[in-house]
C-alpha positions, 0 to 999 in steps of 0.5 A, a space after each residue: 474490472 473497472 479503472 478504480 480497481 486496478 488504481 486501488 490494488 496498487 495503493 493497497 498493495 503498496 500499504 500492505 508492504 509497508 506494514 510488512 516492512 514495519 512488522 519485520 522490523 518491530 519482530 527483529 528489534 523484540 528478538 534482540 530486547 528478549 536476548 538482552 534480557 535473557 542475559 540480565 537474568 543471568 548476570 543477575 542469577 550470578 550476582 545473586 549466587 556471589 551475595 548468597 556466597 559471602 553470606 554463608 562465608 559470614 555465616 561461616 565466620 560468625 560460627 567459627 567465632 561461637 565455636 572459639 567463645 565455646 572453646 574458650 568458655 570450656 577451658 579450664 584454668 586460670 592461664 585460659 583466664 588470663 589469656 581469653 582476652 588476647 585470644 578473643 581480640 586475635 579471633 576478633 582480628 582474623 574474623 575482622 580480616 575475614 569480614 573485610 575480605 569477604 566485603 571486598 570480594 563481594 564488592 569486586 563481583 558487584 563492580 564486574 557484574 554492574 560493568 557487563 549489565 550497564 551496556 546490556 542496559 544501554 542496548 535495552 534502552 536503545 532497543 525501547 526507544 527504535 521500537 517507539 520510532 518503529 511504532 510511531 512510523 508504523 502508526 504514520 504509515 497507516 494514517 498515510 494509508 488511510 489518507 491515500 483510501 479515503 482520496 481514492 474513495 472521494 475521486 471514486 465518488 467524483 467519478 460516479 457523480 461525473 460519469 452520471 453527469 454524462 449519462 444524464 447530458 448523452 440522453 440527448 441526440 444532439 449532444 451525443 452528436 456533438 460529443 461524437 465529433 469532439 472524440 473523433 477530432 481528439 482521436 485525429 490530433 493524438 495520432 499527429 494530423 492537423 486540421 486543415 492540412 491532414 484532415 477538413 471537418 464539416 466539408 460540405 459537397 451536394 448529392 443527387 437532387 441537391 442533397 447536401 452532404 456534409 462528413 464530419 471530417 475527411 482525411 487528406 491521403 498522398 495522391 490525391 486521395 481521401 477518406 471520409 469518416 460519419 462520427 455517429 452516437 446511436 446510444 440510446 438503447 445501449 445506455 438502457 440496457 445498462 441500467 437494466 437488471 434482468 439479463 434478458 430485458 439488457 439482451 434484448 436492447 442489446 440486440 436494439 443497439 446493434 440494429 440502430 447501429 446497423 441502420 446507421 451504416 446503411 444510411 452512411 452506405 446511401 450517402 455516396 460520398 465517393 461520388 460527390 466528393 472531389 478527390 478519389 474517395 477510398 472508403 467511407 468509415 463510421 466511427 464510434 466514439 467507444 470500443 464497448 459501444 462496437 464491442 456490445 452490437 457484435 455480441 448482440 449480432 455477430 454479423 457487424 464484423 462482415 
């Protein structure tokens, strides 16, 4: 898995859960609209039935005043006569007190009914206006989001386009020499030495027959010790077997590899710094400027590790 990955799954990871947050919240928030809205129904139900109520009590009035007109009508005689105005204006009364009363109940039930639906209402409204401010901040975190993918996709670009620079500039000897010797002074700075007083580079001594010898750096040990360390770079089959598809073709410049680099710790192993060097020498150390590099000649040839 490379570096891009692992840097991807934690941004995708971390978008995933701000949807979730955002999800559950918008869930929460519809679950009380519904509720509220459920109990505006019933108090609309119970307001609807009081109306059907006075109705039907109206109703009820207006029969019972046809029912006195009939009456009335049906008398005979002439007191009937005399007094049908004075009983029309007492049913007219009564149907008056009746009419007014039903007016009031009825105004009475709609103030209450209004009173419980105006904070159902308020809390609707306020319900509305937290899922707009849930949705607008669920919208900006996908735009975040999407931000944060589309640099990640440009440094992934930059990467590649950087890494290929790389390949094409270690195609040299030279410069993988070179880039050998960086890697191997960086790795000397991070673990704390100092150059010219933990650690000399280039130190140049003469072998048999005048040879010049030269280690790319020898490190300064109590007691006057020393180590000496050949920073070496044979990567040229390796950075072919990585362009190849087929299995047995890259298998095949693996195993190149790992010879090149065995040919390399032989040469080192003439070299007799031991010998030459001022200060006793403990050991002479190759190294390689990449693990993978190591790590690519022992598959292709277990043997390296003795």
């Amino acid at each position: 898995m490379t570096i891009e990955a692992f840097i991807a799954l934690p941004l995708m990871a971390l978008g995933f859960l701000s949807s979730l947050v955002f999800y559950l919240r918008w869930r929460k928030a519809e679950a009380r609209a519904q509720s509220l809205e459920l109990e505006a129904v019933r108090l609309d139900t119970q307001l609807s039935q009081s109306q059907k109520y006075h109705v039907e009590r109206v109703r009820d009035l207006e029969n019972a005043e046809v029912r006195l007109r009939d009456s009335f009508q049906s008398l005979s005689g002439e007191a009937l006569r005399q007094n049908s105005d004075q009983f029309m204006r007492l049913a007219q009364g009564v149907l008056s007190q009746q009419t007014e009363r039903a007016q009031g109940d009825l105004e009475l039930r709609r103030q209450a009914v209004d009173q419980l639906v105006l904070p159902l209402n308020q809390t609707l409204e306020k319900v509305e206006s937290r899922i707009g401010e849930l949705e607008k901040q669920r919208v900006g975190a996908y735009q975040g989001l999407y931000a944060q993918v589309d640099q990640l996709l440009n440094a992934q670009r930059s990467l590649q386009l950087e890494a290929s620079h790389l390949a094409q500039a270690l195609k040299s000897p030279t410069t993988r020499g070179r880039w050998g010797e960086l890697q191997l002074r960086r790795v000397a700075e991070l673990s704390g030495m100092l150059s010219h007083c933990d650690f000399y580079e280039q130190t140049h001594t003469v072998g048999e027959g005048g040879k010049s010898l030269r280690p790319d750096m020898i490190v300064r040990l109590p007691g006057n010790r020393q180590i000496a360390i050949d920073s070496k770079a044979p990567l040229q089959a390796y950075m072919e077997a990585l362009e190849i598809d087929d299995p047995d073709l890259r298998q095949k410049k693996f195993s190149e590899h790992a010879l090149l680099l065995k040919r390399q710790i032989q040469s080192l192993a003439q070299k007799g710094y031991w010998e030459h060097l001022d200060a006793s020498t403990d050991f002479v150390v190759l190294f390689l400027p990449g693990e993978s590099f190591y790590s690519a000649a022992l598959q292709a040839d277990p043997s390296h590790r003795t």
